[in-house]
N, C-alpha and C positions, 0 to 999 in steps of 0.2 A: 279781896280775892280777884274782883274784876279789875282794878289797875295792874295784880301782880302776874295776869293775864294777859295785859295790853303788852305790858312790861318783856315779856316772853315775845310776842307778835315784834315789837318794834326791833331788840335785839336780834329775832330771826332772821329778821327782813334786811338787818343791818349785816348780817354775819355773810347771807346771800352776795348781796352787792359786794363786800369785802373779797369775798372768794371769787366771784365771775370776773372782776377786774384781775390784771394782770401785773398788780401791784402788786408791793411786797408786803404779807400779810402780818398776823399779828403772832406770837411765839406757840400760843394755844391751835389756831385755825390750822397754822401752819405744819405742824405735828399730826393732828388728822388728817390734812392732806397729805403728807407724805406716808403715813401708814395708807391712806386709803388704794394710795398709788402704788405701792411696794407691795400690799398683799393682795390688790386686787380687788377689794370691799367696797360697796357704795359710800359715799364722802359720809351722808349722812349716821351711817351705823358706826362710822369710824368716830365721827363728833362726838356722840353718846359716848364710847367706850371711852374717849379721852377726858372729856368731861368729868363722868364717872369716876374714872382713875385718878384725876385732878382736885374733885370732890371729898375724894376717900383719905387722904392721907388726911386734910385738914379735920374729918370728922377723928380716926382714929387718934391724932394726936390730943383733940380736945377731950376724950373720952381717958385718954391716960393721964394727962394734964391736969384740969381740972372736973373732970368724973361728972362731967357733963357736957351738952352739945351747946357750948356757950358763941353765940354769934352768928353759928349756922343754923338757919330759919327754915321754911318750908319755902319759900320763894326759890332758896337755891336748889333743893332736891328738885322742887316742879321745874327750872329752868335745864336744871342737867338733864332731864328726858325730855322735855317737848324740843328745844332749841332746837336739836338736831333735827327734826321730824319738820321744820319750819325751813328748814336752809337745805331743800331740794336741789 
């Protein structure tokens, strides 16, 4: 749990720098910035939501698929909430 902790910190940190630069981001970051921008929300509440949204399909389909949550761990629910809470 405490690597899957760092693990979160370092992608944070990583997502920050990604975004404060004025480079062209990645397809995910890039989506919550542009909602964050278009409706006016702080980046980071946007992160979560897209995350989340991003999160959800593959859980739904594994659950119709095969009738369980095969491949998605808890690493990935705990990074889909803290991430964004890290990338101020």
């Amino acid at each position: 749990m405490l690597l899957t902790m760092l693990s979160v910190l370092v992608l944070g940190v990583g997502f920050f720098w990604e975004i404060s630069s004025t480079s062209i981001v990645m397809p995910g970051e890039g989506l919550a910035r542009a909602v964050s921008i278009g409706v006016k929300i702080p980046f980071p509440t946007a992160k979560i939501w897209g995350d989340s949204s991003m999160v959800m399909v593959p859980v739904l389909l594994a659950l119709v698929v095969f009738h369980s949550l095969t491949d998605i761990r808890e690493g990935t629910i705990i990074a889909v909430f803290l991430v964004g809470h890290i990338v101020l």
